[in-house]
C-alpha positions as CSV (number, residue, x, y, z in Angstrom):
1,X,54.7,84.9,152.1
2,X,53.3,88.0,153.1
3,X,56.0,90.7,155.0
4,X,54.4,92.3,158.1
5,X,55.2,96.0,157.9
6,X,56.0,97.8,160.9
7,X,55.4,101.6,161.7
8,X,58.1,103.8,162.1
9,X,58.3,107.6,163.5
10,X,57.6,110.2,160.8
11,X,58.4,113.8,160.6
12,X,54.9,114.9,159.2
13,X,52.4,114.9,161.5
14,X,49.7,114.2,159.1
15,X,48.5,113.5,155.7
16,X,47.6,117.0,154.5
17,X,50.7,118.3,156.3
18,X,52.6,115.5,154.1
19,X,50.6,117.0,150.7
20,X,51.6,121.2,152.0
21,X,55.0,120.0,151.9
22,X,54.9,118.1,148.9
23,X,53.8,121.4,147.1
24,X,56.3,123.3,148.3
25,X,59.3,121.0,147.6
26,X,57.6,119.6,144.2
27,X,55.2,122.1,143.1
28,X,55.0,122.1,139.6
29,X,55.6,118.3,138.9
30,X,52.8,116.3,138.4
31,X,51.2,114.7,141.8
32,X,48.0,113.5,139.8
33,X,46.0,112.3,136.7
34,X,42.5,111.5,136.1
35,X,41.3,110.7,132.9
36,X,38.1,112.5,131.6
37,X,36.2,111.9,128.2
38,X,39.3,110.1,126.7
39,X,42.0,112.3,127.9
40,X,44.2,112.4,130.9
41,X,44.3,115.6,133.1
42,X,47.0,116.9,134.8
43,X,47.7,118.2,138.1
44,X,50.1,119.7,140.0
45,X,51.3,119.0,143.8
46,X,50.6,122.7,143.9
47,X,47.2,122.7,141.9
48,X,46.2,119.8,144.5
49,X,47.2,121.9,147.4
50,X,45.1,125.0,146.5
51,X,41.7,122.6,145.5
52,X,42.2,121.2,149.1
53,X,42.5,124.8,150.5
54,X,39.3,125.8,149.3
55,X,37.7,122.9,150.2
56,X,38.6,123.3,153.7
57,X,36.9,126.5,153.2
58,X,33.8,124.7,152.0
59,X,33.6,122.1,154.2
60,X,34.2,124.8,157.1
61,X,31.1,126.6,155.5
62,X,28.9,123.3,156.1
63,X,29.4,123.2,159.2
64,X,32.2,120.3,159.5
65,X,34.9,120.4,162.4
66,X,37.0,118.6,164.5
67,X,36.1,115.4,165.4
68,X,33.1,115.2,162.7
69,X,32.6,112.4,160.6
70,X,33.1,112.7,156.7
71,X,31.2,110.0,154.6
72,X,32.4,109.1,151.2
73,X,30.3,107.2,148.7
74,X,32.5,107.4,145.5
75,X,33.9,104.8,143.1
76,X,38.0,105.9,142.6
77,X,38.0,109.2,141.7
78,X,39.9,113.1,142.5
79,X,37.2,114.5,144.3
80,X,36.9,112.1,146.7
81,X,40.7,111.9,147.7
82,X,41.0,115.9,147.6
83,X,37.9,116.2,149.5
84,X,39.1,113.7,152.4
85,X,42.5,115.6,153.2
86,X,40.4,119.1,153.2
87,X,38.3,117.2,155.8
88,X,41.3,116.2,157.8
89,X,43.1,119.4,157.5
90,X,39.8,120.2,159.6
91,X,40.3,117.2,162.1
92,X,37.4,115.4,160.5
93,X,37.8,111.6,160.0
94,X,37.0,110.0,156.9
95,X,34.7,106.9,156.7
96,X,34.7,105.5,152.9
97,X,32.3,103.0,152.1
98,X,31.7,100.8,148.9
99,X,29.1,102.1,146.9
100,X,28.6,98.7,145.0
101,X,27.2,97.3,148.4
102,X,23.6,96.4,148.5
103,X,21.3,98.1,150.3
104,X,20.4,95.8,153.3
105,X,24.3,96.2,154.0
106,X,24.6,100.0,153.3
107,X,21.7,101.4,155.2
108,X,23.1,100.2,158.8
109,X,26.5,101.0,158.4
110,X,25.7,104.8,157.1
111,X,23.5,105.1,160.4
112,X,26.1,103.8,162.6
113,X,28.5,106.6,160.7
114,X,26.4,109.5,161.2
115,X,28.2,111.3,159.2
116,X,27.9,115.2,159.7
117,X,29.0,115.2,155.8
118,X,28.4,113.5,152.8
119,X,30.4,113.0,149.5
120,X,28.0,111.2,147.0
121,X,29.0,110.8,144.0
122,X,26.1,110.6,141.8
123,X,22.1,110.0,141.9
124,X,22.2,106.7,143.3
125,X,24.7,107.5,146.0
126,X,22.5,110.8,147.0
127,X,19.5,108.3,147.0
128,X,20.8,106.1,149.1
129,X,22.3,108.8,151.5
130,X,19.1,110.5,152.2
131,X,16.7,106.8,152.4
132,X,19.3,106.1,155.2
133,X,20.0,109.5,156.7
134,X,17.4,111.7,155.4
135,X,17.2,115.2,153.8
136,X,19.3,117.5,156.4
137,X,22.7,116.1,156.1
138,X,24.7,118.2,153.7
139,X,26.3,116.2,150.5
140,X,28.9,117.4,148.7
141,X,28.3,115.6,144.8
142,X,30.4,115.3,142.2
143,X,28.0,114.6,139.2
144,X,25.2,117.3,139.0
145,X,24.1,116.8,135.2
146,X,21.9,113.9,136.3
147,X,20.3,115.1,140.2
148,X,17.9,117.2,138.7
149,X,16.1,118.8,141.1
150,X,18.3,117.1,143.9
151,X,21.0,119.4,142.9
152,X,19.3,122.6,144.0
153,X,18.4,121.9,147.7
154,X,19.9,124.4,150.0
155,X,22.7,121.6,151.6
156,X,23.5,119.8,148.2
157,X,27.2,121.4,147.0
158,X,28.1,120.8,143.9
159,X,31.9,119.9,143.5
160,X,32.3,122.8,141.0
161,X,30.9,124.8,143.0
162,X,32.9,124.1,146.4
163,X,36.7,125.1,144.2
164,X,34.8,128.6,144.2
165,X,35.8,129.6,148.2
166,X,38.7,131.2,149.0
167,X,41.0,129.1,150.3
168,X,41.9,128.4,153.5
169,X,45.0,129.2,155.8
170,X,47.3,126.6,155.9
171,X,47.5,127.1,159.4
172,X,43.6,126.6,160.1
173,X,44.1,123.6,163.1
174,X,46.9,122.0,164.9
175,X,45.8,118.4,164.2
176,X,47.1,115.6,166.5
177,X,48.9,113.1,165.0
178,X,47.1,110.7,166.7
179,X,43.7,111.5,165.5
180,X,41.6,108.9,163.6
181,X,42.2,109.6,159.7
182,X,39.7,107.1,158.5
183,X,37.5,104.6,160.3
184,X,36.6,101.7,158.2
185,X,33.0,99.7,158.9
186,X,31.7,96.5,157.7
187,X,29.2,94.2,158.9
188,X,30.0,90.7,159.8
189,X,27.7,87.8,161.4
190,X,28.7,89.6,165.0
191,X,27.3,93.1,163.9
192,X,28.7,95.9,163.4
193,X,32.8,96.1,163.2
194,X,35.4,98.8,162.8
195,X,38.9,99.9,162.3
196,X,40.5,103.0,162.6
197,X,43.8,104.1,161.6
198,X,45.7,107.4,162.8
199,X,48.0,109.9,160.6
200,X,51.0,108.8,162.3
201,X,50.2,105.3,162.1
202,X,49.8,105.6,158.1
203,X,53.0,107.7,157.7
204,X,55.2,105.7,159.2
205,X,53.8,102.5,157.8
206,X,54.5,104.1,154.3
207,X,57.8,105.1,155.2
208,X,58.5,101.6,155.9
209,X,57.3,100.3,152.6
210,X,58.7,103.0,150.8
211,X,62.3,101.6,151.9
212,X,61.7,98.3,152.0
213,X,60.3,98.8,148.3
214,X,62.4,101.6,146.9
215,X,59.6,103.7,146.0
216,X,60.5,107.1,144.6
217,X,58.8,110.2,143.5
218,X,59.5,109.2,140.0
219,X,57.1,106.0,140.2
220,X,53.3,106.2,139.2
221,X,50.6,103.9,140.7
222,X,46.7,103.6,139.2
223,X,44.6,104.1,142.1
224,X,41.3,101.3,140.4
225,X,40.2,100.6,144.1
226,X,37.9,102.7,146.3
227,X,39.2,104.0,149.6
228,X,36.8,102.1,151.4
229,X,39.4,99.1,151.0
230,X,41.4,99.7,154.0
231,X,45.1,98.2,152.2
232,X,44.1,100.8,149.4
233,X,44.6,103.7,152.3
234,X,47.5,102.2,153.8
235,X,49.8,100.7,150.6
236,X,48.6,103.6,148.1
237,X,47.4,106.6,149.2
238,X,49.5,107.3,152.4
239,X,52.7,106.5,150.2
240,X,51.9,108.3,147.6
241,X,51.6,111.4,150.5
242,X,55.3,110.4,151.6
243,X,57.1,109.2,148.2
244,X,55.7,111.9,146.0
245,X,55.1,109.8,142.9
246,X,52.2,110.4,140.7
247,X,48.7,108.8,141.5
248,X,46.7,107.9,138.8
249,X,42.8,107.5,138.2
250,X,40.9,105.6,135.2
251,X,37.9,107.5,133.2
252,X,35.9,104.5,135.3
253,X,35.9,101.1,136.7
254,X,34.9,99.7,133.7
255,X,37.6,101.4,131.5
256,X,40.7,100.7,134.6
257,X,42.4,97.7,132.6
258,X,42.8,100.1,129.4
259,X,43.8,102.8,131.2
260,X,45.9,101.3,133.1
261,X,47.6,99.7,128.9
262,X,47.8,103.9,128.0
263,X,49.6,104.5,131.6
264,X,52.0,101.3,132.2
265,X,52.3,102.5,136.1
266,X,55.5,101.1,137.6
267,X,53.4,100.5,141.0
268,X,50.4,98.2,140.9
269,X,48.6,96.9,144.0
270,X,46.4,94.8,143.5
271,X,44.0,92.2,144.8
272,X,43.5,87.8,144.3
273,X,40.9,89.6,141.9
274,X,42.8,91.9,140.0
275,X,45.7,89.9,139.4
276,X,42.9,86.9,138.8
277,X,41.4,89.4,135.7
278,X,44.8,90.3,134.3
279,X,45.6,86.5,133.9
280,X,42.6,85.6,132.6
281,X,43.1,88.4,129.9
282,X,46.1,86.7,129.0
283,X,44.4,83.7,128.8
284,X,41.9,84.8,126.4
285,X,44.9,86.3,124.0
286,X,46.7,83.0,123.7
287,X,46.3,80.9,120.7
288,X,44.3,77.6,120.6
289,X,46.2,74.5,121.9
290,X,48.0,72.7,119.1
291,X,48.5,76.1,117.0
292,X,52.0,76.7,116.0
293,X,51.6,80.0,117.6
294,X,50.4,78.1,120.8
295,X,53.8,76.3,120.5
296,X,55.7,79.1,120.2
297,X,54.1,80.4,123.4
298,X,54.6,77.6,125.3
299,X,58.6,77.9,124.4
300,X,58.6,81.5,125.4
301,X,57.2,81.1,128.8
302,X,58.6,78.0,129.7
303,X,60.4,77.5,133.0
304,X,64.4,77.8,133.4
305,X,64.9,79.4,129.7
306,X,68.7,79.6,128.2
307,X,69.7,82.9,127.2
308,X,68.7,82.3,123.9
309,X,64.9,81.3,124.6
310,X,65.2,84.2,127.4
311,X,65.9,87.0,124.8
312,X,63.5,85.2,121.9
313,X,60.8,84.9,124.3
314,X,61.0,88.5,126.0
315,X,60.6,90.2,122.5
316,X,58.3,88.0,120.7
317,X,55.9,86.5,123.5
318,X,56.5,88.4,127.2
319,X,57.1,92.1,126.4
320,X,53.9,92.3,124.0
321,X,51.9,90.4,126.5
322,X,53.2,92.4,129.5
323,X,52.2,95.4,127.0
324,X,48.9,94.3,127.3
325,X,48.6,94.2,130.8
326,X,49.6,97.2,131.4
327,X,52.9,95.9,133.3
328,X,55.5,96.9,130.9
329,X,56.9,99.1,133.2
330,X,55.9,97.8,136.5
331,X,58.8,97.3,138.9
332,X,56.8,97.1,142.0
333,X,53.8,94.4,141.6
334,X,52.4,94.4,144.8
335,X,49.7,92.0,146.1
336,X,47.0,92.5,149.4
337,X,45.1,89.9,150.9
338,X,44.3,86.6,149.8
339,X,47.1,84.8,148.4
340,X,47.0,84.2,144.5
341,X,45.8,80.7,142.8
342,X,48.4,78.7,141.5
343,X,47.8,79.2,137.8
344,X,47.9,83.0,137.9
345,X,50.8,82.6,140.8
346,X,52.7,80.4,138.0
347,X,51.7,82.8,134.8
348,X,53.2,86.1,136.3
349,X,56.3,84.4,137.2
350,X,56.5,82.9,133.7
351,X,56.3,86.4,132.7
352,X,58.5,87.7,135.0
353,X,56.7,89.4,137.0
354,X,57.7,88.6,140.4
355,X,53.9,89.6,142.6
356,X,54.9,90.4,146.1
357,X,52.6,90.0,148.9
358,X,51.5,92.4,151.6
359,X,49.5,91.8,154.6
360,X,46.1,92.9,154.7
361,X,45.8,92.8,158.3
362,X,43.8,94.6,160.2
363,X,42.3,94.8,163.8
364,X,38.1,95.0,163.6
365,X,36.6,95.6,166.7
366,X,32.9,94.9,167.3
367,X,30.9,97.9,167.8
368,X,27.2,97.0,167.6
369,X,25.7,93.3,167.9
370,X,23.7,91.6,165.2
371,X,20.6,93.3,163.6
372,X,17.8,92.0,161.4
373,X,16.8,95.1,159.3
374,X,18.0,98.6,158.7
375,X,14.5,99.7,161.2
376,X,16.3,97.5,164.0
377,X,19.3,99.1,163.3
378,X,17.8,102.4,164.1
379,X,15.5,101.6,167.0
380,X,19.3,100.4,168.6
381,X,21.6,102.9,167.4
382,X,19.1,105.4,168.7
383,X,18.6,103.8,172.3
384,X,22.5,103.7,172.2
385,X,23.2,107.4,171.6
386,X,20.5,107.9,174.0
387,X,22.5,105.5,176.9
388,X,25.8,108.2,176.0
């Protein structure tokens, strides 16, 4: 049954105000990895705190400010977190939307954004930014080897290139508490819908699951989900801001289940879908029914064991398979949303992994009605900013 987490009062006032302090209490341990070409990169609570502080620069440079809207169109990866808390240290607020979602979907909701900033992370994300926005909005990209002539437009930053300001003052804006962080948008069969959630609101909710989990700083957690998943804000990235443990990012989505093998992250929050793909894994490693081997499996993971078949079992059946997963050291198997079938539900426990739910709750509030077509969508949004 999933726990309802309640927000409680935080000293912070917001999340880059929670990374500043982590680099001055922690600086040299390791806040972050991100593996590139085959080998995992290191970096600093300090390092982190300097990238963001010339990226405020950066961001400053373009022309984003309080109350602006930064857009992120990234699968999981550094740039995109580092670049969100430079644009909150601004008072920006963050929108993060799924790249993987077609284009009939994306078009309307990056409209309805209007983002005065764009992170894209490759050629297809730029495409799709400037068919829905067009050519004036600036985009900050993280790939350049493959935009071409894309790349050298007068508001197209390359990542690289935005670490080369000097960074910012700490200091640069008093930023209320209060504020939106990120505003989430989907569409549904009633339109438009959002839901926003505030830097207090996301510190105090991770100081709640902090304690009620006994996350420390000495934990690590593989962050496989984009931040457009609004649980993946809330139950990852703000407690990673308050605990101090080490957030980790795969080479790629494709590559997040090995990674994740190399890693054996002691927090995993996952999805119906993830935990769905780890059993089936398992499933696909298990001898054929009748084998001996099969048998012997069977045995290991059967319910109620003695302490004989509980210490057999561990060493020859659970710990390798466990291995596999990528849970060997999990101590804190979290799940969002939807609950999980009974098959996988009864295969983690078998294993001993005791999955505990969270609630994926969250308040969407209709902002726009229904619309036919992305042109629609315009003709509206247009006469509605015009109404204002």
């Amino acid at each position: 049954m999933a726990r309802a987490l309640s927000s409680v009062a935080h000293p912070l006032p917001t999340l880059p105000a929670a990374l500043r302090q982590l680099a001055r209490l922690r600086g040299r341990q390791i806040g972050l990895r991100h593996k590139r070409l085959g080998i995992w990169q290191e970096f600093s609570w300090q390092a982190l705190a300097d990238e963001v502080a010339r990226l405020v620069s950066q961001l400053a440079g373009l022309g984003l400010s309080q109350g602006d809207t930064l857009l992120v169109l990234s699968s999981p990866r550094p740039e995109a977190l580092l670049l969100t808390l430079a644009a909150q240290t601004l008072g920006a607020e963050v929108t993060a939307l799924d790249p993987l979602l077609p284009p009939a979907s994306l078009t309307p909701l990056l409209q309805y954004a209007a983002p005065r900033l764009v992170f894209a992370e490759g050629p297809a994300q730029l495409a799709q930014t400037q068919a829905a926005l067009g050519a004036d909005v600036p985009v900050v990209y993280a790939d350049g080897q493959r935009l071409g002539k894309a790349a050298h437009a007068a508001n197209r930053v390359a990542y690289a290139q935005a670490l080369t300001s000097p960074p910012a003052e700490a200091s640069i804006l008093a930023v209320d508490p209060d504020a939106v962080a990120f505003r989430f948008l989907r569409l549904s069969e009633g339109g438009i819908e959002q839901y926003t959630l505030s830097h207090a609101f996301l510190l105090g909710e991770a100081a709640q699951l902090i304690a009620s989990e006994g996350l420390q700083a000495s934990d690590s957690a593989l962050a496989a989900r984009a931040f457009a998943a609004t649980a993946q804000v809330r139950y990852l990235l703000a407690p990673w801001l308050v605990a101090g443990f080490a957030l980790n990012f795969p080479e790629n989505l494709a590559t997040r289940d090995h990674d994740r093998r190399e890693l054996g992250p002691t927090l995993v929050a996952g999805t119906h879908d993830t935990y769905g793909r780890l059993a089936a894994l398992v499933q696909a490693r298990l001898p054929n029914r009748g084998h001996w081997q099969r048998r012997l499996v069977d045995w290991a993971l059967a319910p109620a064991p003695g302490a004989l078949r509980r210490g057999l079992g561990y060493w020859l059946v659970r710990r390798p398979l466990l291995d596999v997963l990528g849970l060997i050291h999990t101590r804190h198997p979290l799940l969002i949303g939807p609950p999980l079938s009974a098959d996988t539900e009864r295969l983690f426990a078998a294993l001993g992994v005791k999955v505990r739910t969270l609630p994926d709750l969250a308040d969407w509030q209709a902002v726009l009605p229904p619309v036919s077509a992305a042109d629609d969508f315009a003709v509206l949004a247009a006469s509605q900013a015009g109404a204002c």
